[in-house]
C-alpha positions in Angstrom: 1.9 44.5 -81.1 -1.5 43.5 -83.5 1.3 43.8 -86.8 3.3 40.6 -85.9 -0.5 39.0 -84.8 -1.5 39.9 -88.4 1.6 38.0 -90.2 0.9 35.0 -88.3 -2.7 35.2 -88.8 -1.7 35.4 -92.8 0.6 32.7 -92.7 -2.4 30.4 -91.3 -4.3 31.3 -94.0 -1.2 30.7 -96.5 -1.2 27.2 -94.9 -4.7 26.4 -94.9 -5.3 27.7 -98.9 -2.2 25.8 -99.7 -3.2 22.5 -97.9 -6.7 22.6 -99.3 -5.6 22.9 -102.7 -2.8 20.0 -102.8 -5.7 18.0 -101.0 -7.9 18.5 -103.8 -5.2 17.6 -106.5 -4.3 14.2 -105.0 -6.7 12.3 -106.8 -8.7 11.0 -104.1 -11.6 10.8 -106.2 -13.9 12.5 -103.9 -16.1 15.6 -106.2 -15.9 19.2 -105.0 -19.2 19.7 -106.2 -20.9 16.6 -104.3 -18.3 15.9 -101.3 -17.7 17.9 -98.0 -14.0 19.2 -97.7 -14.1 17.0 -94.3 -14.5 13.7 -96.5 -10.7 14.5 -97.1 -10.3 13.7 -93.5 -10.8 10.6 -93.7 -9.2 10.2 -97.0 -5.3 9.6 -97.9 -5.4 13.4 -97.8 -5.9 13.3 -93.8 -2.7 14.9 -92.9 -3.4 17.8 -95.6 -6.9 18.1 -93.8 -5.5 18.5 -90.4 -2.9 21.3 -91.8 -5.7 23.4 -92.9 -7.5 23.3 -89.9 -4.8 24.0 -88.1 -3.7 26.6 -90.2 -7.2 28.6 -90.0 -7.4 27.9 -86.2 -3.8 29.5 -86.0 -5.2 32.1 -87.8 -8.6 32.7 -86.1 -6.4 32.4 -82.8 -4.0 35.2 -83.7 -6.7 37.7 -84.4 -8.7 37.2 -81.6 -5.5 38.4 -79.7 -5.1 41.1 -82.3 -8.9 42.5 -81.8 -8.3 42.4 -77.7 -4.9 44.2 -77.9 -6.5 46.7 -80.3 -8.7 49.8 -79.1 -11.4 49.1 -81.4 -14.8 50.0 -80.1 -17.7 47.1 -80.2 -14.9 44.7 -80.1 -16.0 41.6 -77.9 -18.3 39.5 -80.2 -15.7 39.7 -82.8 -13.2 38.1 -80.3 -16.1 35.7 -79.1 -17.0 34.5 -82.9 -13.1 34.3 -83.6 -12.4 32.2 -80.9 -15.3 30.1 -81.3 -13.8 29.2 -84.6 -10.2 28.9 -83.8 -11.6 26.1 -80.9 -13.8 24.6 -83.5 -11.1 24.5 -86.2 -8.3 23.2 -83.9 -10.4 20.1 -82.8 -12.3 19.2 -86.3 -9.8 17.4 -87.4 -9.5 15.2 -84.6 -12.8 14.3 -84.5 -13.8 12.9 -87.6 -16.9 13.0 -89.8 -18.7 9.7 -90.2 -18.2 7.7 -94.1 -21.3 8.4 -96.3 -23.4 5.5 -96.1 -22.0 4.1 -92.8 -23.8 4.0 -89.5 -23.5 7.4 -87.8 -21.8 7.8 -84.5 -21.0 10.1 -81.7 -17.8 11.4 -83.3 -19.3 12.0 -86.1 -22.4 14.2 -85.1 -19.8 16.2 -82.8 -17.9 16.7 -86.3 -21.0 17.9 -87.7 -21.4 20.1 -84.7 -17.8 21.7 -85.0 -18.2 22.3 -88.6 -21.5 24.1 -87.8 -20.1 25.7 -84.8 -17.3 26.8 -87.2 -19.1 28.4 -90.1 -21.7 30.6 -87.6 -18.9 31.6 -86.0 -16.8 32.7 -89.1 -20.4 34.3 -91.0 -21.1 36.3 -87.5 -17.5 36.7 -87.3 -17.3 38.4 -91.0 -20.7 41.1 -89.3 -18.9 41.8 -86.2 -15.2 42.5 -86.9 -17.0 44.7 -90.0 -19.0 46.6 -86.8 -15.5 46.4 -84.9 -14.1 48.0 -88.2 -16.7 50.1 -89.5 -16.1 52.5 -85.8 -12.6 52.8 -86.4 -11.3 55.7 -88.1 -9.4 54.1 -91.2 -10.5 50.7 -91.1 -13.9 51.6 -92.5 -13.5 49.9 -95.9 -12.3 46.6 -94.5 -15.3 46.9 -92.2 -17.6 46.9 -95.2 -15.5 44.6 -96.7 -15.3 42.1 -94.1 -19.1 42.4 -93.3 -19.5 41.3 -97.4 -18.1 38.4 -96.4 -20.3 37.5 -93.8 -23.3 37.9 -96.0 -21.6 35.5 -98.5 -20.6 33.0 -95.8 -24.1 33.5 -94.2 -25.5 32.7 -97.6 -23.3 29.8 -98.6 -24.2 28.3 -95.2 -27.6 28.4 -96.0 -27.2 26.9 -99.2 -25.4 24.1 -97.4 -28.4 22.9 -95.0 -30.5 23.2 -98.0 -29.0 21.1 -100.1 -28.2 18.5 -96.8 -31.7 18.4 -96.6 -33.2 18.7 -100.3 -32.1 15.9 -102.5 -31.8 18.1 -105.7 -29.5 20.2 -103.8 -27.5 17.4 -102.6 -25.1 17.3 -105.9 -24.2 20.8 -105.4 -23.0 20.2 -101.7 -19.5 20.4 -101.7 -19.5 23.4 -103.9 -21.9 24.9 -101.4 -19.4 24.2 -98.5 -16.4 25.4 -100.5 -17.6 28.7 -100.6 -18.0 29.1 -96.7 -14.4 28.1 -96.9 -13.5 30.5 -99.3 -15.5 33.5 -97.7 -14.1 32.8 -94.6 -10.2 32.5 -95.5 -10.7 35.9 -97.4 -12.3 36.9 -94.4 -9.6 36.0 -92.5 -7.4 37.5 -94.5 -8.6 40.7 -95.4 -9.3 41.1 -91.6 -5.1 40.3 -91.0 -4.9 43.2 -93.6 -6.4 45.9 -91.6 -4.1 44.9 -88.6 -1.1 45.2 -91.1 -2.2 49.1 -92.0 -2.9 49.9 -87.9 
């Protein structure tokens, strides 16, 4: 039951890479070194934006259900953290983040609240389904794997609020961002992987 789970889990991710990356070569003039991926949300790339969020939440969504029809030990906060960020991915897009420079708003502090809700969800995500993992006989390397991943997410995150808050930093914050992104779509698909080999 977790195999077909895992192939839609994967094609999310296929989606979501493949949404990001025409987003980024329309020419919107927005800099993946400086500018958040959600900037592309309010961008001509909006539709593009909404794809990959949908296409991570589909994914998120699909192995929470795998985890909880598996009998892997220590398996609840893996399903908690992905379906934390299947939630937070499904609404992002709907709510979006406020224009740099503009007055903020309500929207877009709950944006900025389901992107952070998002990215702790996918770095504790990458620890737990690596514990999940790690006491399953045959799934140990994806657990180490996986719980690489949440270092690197954990990491990147960490890099973002500094350079949110440190104006040095603040040219480097898109590329910051990017690699939670990247950390947790390899996450998400290395963690589809496993299922495929159960």
């Amino acid at each position: 039951m977790t195999m077909p789970l895992a192939i839609i889990a994967i094609a999310g991710v296929v989606l979501a890479v493949v949404a990001l990356v025409i987003a980024h070569l329309r020419g919107t003039g927005l800099s993946p070194l400086r500018d958040p991926v959600s900037a592309y949300g309010i961008s001509e790339a909006a539709p593009l934006y909404r794809l990959q969020t949908i296409g991570t939440a589909v994914a998120a969504s699909a192995l929470a259900a795998a985890v909880a029809l598996s009998d892997l030990s220590s398996s609840l906060p893996a399903i908690l953290a992905l379906s934390v960020l299947a939630i937070a991915r499904a609404l992002i897009s709907w709510v979006p983040m406020d224009a740099a420079g503009s007055p903020r708003t309500a929207t877009g502090r709950a944006h900025n609240l389901l992107a952070f809700g998002a990215f702790a969800a996918a770095s504790v995500g990458g620890f737990m389904v690596g514990i999940a993992f790690e006491n399953s006989p045959g799934l140990e390397a994806f657990g180490a794997t996986t719980a690489s991943l949440g270092w690197i997410m954990t990491i990147a995150s960490a890099l973002t609020i500094a350079s949110a808050i440190i104006a040095t930093l603040r040219p480097i914050f898109g590329l910051a961002e990017r690699l939670i992104y990247g950390g947790m779509l390899t996450w998400l698909a290395v963690t589809a992987a496993a299922f495929l080999t159960l």
